[in-house]
PyMOL CGO cylinders between C-alpha atoms (Angstrom):
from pymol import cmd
from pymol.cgo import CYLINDER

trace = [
    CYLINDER, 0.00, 0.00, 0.00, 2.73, 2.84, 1.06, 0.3, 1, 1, 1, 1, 1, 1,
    CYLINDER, 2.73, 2.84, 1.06, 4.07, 1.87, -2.78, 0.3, 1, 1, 1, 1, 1, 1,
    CYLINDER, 4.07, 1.87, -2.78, 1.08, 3.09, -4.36, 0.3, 1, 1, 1, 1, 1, 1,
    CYLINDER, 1.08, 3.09, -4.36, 0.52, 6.22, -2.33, 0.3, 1, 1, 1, 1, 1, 1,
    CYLINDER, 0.52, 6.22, -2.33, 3.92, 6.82, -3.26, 0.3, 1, 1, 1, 1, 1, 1,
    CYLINDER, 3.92, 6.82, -3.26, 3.31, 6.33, -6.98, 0.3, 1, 1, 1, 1, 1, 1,
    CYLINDER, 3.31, 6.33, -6.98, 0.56, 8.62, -6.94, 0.3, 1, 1, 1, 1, 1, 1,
    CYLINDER, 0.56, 8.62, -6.94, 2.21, 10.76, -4.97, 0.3, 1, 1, 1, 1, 1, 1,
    CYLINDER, 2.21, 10.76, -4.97, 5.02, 10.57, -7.33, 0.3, 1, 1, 1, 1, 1, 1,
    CYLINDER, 5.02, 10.57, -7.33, 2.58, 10.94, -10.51, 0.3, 1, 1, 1, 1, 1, 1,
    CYLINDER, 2.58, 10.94, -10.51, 0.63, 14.17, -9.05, 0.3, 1, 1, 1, 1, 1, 1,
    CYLINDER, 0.63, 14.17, -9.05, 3.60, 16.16, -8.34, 0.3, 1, 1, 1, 1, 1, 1,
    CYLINDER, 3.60, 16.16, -8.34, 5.21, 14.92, -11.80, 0.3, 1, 1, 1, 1, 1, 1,
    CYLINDER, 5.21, 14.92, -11.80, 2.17, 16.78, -13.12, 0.3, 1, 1, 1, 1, 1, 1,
    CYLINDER, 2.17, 16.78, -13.12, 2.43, 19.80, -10.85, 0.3, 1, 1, 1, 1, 1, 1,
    CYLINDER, 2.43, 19.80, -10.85, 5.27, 20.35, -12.27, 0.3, 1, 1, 1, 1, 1, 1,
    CYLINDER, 5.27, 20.35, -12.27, 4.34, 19.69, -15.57, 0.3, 1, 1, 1, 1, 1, 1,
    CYLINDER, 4.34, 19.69, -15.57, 1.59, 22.56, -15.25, 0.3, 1, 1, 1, 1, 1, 1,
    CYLINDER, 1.59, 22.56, -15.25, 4.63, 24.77, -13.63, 0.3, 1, 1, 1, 1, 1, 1,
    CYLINDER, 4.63, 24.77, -13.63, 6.82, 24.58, -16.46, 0.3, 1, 1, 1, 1, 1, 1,
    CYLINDER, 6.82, 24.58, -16.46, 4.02, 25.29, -18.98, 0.3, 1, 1, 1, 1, 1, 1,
    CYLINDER, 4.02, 25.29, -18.98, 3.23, 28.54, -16.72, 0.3, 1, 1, 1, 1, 1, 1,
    CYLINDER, 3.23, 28.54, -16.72, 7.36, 29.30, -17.06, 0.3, 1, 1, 1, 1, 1, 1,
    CYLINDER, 7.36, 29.30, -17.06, 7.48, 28.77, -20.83, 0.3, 1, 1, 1, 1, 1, 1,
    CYLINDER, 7.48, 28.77, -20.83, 4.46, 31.19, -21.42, 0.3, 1, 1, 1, 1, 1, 1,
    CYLINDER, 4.46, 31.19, -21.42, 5.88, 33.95, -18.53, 0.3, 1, 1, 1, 1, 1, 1,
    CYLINDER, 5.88, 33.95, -18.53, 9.26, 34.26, -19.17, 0.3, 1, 1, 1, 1, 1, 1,
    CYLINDER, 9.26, 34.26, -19.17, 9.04, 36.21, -22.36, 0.3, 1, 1, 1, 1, 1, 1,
    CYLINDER, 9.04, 36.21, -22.36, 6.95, 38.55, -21.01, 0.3, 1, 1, 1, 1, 1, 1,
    CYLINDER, 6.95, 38.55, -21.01, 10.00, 39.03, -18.04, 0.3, 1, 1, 1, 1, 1, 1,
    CYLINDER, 10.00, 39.03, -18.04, 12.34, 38.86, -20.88, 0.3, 1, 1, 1, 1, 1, 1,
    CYLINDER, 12.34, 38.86, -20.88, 10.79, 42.23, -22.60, 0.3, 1, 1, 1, 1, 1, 1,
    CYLINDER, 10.79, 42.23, -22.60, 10.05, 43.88, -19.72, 0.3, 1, 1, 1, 1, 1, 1,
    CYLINDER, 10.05, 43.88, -19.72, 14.25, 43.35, -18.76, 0.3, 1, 1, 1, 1, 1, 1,
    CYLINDER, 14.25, 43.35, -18.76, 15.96, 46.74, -18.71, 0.3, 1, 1, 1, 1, 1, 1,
    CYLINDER, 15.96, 46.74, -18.71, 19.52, 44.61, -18.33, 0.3, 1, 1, 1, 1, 1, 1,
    CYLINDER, 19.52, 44.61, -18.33, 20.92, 42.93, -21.45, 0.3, 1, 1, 1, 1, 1, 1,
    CYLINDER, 20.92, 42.93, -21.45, 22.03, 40.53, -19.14, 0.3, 1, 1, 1, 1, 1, 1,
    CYLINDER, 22.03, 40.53, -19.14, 19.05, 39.41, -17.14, 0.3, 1, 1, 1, 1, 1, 1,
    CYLINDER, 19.05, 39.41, -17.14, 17.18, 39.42, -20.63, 0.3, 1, 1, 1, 1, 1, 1,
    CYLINDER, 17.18, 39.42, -20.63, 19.64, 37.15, -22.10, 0.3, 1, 1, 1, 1, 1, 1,
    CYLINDER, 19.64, 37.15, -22.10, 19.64, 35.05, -18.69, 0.3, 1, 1, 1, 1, 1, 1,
    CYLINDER, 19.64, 35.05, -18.69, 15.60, 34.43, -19.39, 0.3, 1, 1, 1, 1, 1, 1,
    CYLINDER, 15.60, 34.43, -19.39, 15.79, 34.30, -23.26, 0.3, 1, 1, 1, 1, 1, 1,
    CYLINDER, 15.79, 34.30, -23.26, 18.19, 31.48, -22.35, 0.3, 1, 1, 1, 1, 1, 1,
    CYLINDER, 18.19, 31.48, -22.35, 16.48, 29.95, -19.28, 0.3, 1, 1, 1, 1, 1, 1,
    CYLINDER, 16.48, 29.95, -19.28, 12.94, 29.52, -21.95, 0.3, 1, 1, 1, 1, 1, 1,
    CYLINDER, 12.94, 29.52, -21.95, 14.63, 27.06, -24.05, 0.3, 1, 1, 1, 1, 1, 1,
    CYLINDER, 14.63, 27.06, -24.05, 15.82, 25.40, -20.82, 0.3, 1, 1, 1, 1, 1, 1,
    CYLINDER, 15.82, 25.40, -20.82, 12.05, 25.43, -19.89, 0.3, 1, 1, 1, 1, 1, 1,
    CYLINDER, 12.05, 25.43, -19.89, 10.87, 23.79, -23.26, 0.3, 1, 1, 1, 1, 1, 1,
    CYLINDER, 10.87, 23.79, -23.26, 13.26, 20.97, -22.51, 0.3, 1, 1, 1, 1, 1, 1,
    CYLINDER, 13.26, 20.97, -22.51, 12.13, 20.58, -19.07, 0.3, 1, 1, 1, 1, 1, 1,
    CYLINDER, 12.13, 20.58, -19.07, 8.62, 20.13, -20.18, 0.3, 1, 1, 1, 1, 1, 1,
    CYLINDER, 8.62, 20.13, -20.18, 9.76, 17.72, -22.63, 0.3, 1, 1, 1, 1, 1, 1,
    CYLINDER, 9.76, 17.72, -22.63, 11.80, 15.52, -20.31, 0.3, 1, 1, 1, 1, 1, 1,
    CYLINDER, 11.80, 15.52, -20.31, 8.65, 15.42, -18.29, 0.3, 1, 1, 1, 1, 1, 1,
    CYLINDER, 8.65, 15.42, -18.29, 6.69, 14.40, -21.39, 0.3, 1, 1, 1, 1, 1, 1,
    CYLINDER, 6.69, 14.40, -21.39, 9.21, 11.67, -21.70, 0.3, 1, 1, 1, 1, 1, 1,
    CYLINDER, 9.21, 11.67, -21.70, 8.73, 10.77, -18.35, 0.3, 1, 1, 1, 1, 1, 1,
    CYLINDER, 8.73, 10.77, -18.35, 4.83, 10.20, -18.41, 0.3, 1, 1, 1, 1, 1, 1,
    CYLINDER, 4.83, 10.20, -18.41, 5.38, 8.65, -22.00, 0.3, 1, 1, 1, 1, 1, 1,
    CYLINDER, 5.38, 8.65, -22.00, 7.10, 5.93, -20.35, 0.3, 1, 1, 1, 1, 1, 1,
    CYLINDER, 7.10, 5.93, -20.35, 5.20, 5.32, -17.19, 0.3, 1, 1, 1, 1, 1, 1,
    CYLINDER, 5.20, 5.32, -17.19, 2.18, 5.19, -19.81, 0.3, 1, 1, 1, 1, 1, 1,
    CYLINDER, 2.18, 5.19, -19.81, 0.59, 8.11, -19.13, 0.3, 1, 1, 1, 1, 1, 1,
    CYLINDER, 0.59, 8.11, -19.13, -0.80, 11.54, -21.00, 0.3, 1, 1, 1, 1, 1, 1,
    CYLINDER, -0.80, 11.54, -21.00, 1.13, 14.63, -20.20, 0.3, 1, 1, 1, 1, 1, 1,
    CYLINDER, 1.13, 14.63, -20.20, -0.81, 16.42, -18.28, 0.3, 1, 1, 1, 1, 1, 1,
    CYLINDER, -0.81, 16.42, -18.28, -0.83, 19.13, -16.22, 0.3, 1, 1, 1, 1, 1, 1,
    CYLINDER, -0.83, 19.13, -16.22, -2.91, 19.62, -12.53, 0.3, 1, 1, 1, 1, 1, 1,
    CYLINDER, -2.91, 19.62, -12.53, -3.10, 23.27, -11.70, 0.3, 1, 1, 1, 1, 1, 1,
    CYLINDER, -3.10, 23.27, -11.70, -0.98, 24.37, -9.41, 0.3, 1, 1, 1, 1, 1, 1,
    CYLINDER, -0.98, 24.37, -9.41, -1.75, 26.97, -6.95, 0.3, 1, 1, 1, 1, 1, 1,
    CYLINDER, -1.75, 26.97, -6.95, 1.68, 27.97, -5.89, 0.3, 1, 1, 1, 1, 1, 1,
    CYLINDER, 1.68, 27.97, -5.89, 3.09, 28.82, -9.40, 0.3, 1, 1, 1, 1, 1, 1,
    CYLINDER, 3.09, 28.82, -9.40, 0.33, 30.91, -10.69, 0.3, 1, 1, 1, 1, 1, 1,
    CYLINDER, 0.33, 30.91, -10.69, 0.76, 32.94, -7.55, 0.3, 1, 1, 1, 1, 1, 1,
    CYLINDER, 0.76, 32.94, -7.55, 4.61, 33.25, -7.86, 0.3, 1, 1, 1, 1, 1, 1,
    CYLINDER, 4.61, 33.25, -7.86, 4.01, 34.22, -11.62, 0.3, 1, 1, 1, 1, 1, 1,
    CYLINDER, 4.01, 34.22, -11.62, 0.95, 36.03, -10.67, 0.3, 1, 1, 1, 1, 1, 1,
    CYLINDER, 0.95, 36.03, -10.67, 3.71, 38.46, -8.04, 0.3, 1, 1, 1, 1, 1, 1,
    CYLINDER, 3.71, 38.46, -8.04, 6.41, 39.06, -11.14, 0.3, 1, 1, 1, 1, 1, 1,
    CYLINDER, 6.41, 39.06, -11.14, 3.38, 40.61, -13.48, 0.3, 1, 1, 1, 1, 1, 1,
    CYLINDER, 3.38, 40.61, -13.48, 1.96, 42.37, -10.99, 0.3, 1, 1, 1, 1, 1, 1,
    CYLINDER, 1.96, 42.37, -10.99, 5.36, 44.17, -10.31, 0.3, 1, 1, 1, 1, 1, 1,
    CYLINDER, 5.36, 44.17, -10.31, 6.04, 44.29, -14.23, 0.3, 1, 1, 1, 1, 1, 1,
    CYLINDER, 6.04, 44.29, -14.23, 2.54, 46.27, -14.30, 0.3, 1, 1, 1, 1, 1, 1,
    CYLINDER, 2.54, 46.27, -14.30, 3.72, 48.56, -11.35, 0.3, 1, 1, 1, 1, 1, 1,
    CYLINDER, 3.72, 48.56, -11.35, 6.34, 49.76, -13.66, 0.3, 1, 1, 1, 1, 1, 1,
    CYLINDER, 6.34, 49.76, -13.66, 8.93, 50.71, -11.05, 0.3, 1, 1, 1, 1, 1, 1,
    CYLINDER, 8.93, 50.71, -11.05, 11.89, 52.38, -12.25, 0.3, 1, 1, 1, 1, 1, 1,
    CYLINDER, 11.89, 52.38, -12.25, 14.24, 49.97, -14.38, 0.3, 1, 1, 1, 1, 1, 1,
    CYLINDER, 14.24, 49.97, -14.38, 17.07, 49.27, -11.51, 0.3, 1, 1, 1, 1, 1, 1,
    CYLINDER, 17.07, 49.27, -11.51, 13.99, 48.38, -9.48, 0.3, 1, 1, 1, 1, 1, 1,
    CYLINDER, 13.99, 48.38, -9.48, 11.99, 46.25, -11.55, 0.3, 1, 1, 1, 1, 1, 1,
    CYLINDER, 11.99, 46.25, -11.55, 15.08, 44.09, -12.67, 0.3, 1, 1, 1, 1, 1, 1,
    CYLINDER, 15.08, 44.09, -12.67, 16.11, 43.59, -9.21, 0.3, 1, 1, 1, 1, 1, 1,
    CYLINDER, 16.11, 43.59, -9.21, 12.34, 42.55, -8.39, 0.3, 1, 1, 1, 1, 1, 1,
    CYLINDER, 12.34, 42.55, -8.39, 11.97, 40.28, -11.49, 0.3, 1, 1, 1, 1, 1, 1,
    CYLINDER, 11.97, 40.28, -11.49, 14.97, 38.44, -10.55, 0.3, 1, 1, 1, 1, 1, 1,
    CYLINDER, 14.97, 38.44, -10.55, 13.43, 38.17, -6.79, 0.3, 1, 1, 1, 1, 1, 1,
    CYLINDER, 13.43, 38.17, -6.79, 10.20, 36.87, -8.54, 0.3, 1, 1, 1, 1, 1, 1,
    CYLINDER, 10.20, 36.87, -8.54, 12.56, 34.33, -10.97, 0.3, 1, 1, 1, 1, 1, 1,
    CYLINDER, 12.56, 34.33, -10.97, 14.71, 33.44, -8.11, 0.3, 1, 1, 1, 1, 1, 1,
    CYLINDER, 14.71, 33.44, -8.11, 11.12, 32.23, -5.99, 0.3, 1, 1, 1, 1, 1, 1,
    CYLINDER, 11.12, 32.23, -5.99, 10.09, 30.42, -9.31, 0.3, 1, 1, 1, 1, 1, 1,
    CYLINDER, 10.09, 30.42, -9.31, 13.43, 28.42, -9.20, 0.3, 1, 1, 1, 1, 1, 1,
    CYLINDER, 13.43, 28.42, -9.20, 13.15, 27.65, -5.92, 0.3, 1, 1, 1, 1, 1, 1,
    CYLINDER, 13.15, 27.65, -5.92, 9.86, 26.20, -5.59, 0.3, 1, 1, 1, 1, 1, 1,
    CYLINDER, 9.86, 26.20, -5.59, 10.94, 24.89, -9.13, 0.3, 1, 1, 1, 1, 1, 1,
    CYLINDER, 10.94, 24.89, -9.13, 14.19, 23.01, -7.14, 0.3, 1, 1, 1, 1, 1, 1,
    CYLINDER, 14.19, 23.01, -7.14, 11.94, 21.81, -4.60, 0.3, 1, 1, 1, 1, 1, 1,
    CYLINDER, 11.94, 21.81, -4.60, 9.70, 20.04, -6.64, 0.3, 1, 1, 1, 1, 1, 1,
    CYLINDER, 9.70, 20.04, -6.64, 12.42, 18.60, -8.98, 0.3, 1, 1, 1, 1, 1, 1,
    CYLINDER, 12.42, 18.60, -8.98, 14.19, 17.11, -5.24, 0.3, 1, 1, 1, 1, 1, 1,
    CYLINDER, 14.19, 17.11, -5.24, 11.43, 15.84, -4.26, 0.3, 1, 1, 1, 1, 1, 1,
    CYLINDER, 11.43, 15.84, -4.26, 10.48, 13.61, -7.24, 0.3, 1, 1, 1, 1, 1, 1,
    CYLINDER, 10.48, 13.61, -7.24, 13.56, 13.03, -8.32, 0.3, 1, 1, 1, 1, 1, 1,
    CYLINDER, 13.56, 13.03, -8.32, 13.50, 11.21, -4.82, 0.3, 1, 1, 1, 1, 1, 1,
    CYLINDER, 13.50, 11.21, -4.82, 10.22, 9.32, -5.26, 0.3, 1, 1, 1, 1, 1, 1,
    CYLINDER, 10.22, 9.32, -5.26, 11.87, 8.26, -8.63, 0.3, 1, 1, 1, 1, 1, 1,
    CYLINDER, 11.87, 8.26, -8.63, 14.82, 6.74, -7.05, 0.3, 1, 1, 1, 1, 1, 1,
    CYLINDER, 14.82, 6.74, -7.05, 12.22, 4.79, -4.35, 0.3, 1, 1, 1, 1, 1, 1,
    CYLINDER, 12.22, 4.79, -4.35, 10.64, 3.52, -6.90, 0.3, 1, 1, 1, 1, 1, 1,
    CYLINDER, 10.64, 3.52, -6.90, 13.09, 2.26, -9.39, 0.3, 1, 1, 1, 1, 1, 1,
    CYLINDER, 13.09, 2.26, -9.39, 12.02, 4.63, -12.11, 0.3, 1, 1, 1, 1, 1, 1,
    CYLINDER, 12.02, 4.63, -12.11, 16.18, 5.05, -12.80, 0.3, 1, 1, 1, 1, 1, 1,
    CYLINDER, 16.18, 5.05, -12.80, 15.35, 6.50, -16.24, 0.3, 1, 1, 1, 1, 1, 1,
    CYLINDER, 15.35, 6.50, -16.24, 13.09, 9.38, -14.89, 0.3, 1, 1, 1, 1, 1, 1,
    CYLINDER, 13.09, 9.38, -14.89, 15.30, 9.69, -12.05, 0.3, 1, 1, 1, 1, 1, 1,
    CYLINDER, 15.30, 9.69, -12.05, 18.61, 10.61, -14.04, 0.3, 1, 1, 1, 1, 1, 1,
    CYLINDER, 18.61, 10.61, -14.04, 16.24, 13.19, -16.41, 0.3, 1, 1, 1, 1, 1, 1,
    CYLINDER, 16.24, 13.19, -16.41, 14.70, 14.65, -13.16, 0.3, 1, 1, 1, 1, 1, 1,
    CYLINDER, 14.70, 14.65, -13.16, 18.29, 14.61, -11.77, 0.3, 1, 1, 1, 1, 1, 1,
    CYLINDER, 18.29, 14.61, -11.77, 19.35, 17.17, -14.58, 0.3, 1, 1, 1, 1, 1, 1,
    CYLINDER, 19.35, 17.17, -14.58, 17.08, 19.17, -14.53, 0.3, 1, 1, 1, 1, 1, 1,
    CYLINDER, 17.08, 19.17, -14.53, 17.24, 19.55, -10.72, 0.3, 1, 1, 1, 1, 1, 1,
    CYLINDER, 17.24, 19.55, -10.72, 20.84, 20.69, -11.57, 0.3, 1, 1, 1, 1, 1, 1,
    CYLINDER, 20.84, 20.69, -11.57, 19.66, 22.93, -14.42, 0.3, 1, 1, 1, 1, 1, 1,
    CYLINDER, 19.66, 22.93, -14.42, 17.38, 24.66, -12.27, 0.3, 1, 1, 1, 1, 1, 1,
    CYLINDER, 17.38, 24.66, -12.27, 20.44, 25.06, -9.04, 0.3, 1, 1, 1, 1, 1, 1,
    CYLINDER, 20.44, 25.06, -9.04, 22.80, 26.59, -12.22, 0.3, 1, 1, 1, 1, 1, 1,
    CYLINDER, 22.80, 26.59, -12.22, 19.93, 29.22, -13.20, 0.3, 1, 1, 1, 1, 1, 1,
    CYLINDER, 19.93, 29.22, -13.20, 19.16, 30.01, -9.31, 0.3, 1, 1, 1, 1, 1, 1,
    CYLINDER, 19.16, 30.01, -9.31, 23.04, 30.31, -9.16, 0.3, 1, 1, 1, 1, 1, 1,
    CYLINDER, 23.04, 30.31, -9.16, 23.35, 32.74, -12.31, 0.3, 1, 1, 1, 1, 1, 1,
    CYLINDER, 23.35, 32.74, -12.31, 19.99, 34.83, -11.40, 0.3, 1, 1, 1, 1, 1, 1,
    CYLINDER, 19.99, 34.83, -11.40, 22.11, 35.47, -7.72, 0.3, 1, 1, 1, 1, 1, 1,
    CYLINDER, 22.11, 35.47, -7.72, 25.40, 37.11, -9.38, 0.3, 1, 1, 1, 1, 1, 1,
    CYLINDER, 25.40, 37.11, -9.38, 23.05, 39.12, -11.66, 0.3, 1, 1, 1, 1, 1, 1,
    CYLINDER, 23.05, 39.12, -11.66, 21.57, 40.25, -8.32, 0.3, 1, 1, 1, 1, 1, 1,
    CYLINDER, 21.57, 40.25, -8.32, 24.63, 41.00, -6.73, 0.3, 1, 1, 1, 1, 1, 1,
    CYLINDER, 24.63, 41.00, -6.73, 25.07, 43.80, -9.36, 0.3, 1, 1, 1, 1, 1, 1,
    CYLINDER, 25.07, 43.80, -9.36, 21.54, 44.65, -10.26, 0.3, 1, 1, 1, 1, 1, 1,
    CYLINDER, 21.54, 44.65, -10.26, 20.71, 45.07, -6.56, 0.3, 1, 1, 1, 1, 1, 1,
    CYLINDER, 20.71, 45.07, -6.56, 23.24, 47.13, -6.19, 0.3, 1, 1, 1, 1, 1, 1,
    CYLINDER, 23.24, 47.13, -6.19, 22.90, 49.53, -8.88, 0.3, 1, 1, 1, 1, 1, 1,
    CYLINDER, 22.90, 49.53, -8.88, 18.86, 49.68, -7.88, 0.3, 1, 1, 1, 1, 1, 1,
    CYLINDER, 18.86, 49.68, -7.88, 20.17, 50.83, -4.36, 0.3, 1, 1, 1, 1, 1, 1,
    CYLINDER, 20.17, 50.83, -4.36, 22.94, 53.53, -5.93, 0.3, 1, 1, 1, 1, 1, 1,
    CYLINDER, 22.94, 53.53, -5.93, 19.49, 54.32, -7.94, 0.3, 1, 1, 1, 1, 1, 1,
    CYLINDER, 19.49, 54.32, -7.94, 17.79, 55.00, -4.56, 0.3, 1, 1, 1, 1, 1, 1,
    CYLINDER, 17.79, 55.00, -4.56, 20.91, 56.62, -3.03, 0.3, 1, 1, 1, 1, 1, 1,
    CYLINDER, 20.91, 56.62, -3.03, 20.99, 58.91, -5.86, 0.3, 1, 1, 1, 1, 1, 1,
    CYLINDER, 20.99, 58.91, -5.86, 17.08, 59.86, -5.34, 0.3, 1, 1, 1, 1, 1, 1,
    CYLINDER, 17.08, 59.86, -5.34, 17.20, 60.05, -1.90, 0.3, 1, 1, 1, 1, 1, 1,
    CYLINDER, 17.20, 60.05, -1.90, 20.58, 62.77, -2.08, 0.3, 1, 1, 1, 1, 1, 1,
    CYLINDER, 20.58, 62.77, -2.08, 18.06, 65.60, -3.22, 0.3, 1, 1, 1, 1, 1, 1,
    CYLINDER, 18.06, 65.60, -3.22, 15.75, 65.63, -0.27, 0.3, 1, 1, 1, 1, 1, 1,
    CYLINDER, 15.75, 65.63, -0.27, 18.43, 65.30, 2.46, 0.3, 1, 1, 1, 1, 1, 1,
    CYLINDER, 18.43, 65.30, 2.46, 20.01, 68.64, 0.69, 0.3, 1, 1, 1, 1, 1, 1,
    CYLINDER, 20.01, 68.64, 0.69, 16.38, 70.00, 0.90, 0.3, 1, 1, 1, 1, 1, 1,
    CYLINDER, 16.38, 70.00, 0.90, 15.67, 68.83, 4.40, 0.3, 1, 1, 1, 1, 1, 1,
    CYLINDER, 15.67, 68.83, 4.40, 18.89, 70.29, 5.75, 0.3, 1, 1, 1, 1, 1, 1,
    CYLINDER, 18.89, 70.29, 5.75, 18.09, 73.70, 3.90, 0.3, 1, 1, 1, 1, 1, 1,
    CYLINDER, 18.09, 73.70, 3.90, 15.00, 73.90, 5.38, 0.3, 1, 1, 1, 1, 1, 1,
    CYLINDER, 15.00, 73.90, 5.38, 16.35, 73.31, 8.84, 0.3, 1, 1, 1, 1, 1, 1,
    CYLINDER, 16.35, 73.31, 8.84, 18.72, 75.76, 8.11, 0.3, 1, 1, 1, 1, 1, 1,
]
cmd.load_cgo(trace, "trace")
């Protein structure tokens, strides 16, 4: 019995995923474009395709335990994407909304590396080696784009607090006149 539950457990979050990286493919370009950074827009352009081949090892992966690919809606994604297009809409100034799409890509990897450990674990349990070893790369795929978004942070972050620095220079001068 604990077998099963762990095959269906298995199976559900295989297509919780599935429906995550569909969500990914179909909101990163939208991050891409709204990238003031060369950089971060090449880091998305380039973390799409990794997306489409995600999906597709997953596809693999229910093609060979005889299933459809299919996707079961998943709560926790549309809410992360839901957060980066709500800032995109905000339009903050561009240092800002980098360094906040990057926050919002950095939660989607995360949740994304959860999910990835934890059925790349059920896989091993169960003997599915061949899923296991695609799950397994993507897992690291997803740690190496986690890894890149956090040195683009490292300088976008910074340049969005010089940005505020720079703003916030003006009304210290004024403040101290007016004290004066």
């Amino acid at each position: 019995m604990a077998e099963k539950n762990l095959k269906e457990l298995f199976h559900d979050t295989l297509k919780d995923i599935y429906f995550a990286e569909k969500k990914i493919v179909s909101a990163l370009p939208k991050m891409a474009k709204a990238s003031t950074s060369e950089e971060l827009r090449t880091a998305f352009e380039k973390h799409l395709g990794q997306t489409k081949e995600h999906a597709a090892r997953l596809e693999r992966i229910f093609k060979a335990l005889g299933e459809n690919p299919k996707g079961k809606h998943c709560k926790g994604m549309e809410g992360l994407i839901e957060e980066g297009s709500e800032m995109i809409d905000e339009a903050p100034e561009p240092e800002e909304l980098d360094a906040g799409l990057i926050s919002a890509a950095q939660r989607v990897e995360h949740y994304e590396m959860a999910g990835y450990g934890c059925v790349t674990t059920y896989a091993k349990l169960l003997g599915e080696n061949d899923a296991m070893s695609l799950l397994r790369q993507t897992l690291e795929e997803e740690k190496t784009t986690d890894k890149k978004l956090t040195e683009l942070a490292n300088t976008i972050n910074l340049e969005a607090a010089e940005s505020e620095d720079s703003e916030a220079a003006p009304h210290s001068k004024k403040s101290k006149a007016a004290r004066m």
